[in-house]
C-alpha positions as protocol buffer text, in pm:
chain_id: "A"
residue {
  index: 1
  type: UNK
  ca { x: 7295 y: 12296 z: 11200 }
}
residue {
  index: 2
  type: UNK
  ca { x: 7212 y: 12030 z: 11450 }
}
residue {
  index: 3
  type: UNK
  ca { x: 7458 y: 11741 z: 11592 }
}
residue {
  index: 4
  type: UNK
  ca { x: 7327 y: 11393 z: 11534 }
}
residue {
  index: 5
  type: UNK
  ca { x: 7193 y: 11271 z: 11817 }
}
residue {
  index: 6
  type: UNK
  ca { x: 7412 y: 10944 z: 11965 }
}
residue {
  index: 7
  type: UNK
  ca { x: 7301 y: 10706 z: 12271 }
}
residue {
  index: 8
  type: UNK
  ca { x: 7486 y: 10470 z: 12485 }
}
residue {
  index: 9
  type: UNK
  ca { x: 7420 y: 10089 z: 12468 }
}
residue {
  index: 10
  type: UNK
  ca { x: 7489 y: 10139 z: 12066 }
}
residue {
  index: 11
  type: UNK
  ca { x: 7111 y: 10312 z: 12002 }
}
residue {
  index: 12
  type: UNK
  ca { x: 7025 y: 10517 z: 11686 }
}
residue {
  index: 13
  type: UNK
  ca { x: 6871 y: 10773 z: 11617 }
}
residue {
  index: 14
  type: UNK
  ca { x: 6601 y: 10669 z: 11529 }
}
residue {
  index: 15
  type: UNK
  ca { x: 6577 y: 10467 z: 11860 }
}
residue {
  index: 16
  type: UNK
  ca { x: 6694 y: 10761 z: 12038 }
}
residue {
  index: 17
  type: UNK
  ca { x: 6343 y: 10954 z: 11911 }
}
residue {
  index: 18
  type: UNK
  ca { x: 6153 y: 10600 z: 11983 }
}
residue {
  index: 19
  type: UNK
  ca { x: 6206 y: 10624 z: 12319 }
}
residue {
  index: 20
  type: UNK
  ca { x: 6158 y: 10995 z: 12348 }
}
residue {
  index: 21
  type: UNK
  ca { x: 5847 y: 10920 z: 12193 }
}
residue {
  index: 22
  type: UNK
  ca { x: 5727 y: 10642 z: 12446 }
}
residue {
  index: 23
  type: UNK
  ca { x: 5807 y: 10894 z: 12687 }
}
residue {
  index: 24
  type: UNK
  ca { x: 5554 y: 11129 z: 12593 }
}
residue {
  index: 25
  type: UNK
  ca { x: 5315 y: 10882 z: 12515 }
}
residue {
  index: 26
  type: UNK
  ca { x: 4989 y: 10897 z: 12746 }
}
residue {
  index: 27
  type: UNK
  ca { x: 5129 y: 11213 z: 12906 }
}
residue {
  index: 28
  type: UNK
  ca { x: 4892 y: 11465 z: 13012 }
}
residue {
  index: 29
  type: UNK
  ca { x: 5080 y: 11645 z: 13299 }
}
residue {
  index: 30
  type: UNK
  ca { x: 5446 y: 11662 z: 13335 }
}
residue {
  index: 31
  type: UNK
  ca { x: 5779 y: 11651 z: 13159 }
}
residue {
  index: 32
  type: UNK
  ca { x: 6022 y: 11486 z: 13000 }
}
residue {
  index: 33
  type: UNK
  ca { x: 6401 y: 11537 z: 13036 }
}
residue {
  index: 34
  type: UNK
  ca { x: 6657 y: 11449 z: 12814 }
}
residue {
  index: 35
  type: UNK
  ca { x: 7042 y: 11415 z: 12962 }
}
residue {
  index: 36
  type: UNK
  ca { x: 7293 y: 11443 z: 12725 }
}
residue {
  index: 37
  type: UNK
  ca { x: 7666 y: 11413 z: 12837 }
}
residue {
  index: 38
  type: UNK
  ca { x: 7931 y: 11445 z: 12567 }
}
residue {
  index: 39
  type: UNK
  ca { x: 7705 y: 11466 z: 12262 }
}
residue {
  index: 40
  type: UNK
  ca { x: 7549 y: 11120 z: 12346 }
}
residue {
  index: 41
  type: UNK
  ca { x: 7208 y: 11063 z: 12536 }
}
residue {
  index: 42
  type: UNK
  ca { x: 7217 y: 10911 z: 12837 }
}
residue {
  index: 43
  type: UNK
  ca { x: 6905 y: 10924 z: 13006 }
}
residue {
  index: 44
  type: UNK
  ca { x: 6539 y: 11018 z: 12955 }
}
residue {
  index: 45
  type: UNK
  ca { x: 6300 y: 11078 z: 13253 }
}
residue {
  index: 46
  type: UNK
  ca { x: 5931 y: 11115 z: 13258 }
}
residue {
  index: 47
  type: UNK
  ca { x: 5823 y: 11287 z: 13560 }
}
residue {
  index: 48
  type: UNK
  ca { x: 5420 y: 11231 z: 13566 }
}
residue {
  index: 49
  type: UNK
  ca { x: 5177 y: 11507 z: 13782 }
}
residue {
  index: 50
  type: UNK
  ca { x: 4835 y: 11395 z: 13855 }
}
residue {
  index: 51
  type: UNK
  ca { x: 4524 y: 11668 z: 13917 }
}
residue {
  index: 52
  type: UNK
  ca { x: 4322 y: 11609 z: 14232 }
}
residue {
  index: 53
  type: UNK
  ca { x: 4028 y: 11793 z: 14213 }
}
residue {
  index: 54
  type: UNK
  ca { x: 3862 y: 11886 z: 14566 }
}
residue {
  index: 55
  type: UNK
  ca { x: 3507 y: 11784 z: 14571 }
}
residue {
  index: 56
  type: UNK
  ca { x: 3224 y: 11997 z: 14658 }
}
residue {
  index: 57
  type: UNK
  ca { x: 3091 y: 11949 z: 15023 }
}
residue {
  index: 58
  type: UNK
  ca { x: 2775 y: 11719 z: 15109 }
}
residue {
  index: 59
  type: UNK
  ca { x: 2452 y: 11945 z: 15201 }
}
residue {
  index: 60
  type: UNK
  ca { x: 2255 y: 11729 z: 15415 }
}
């Protein structure tokens, strides 16, 4: 059985998923954390990576 999931700022849940959503939206590399104090979430971060790949050197 899972708790309902609450947010400050008087959110739903369905606006609490919206904006998990959004958060994952476009993400290739990464994560997404949820904080949740006291039943109720409070924050959401997106932490974005981006690949560098190292090019192959010039022959001359």
């Amino acid at each position: 059985m899972s708790a309902p999931l609450r947010s400050l700022e008087g959110k739903d849940e369905a606006d609490v998923l919206h904006d998990i959503q959004a958060a994952l939206q476009g993400l290739r590399f990464g994560s997404v954390e949820i904080t949740v104090h006291n039943g109720q979430v409070v924050q959401i971060e997106r932490k974005e990576k981006f690949r560098l790949q190292a090019q192959a050197p010039k022959r001359s």
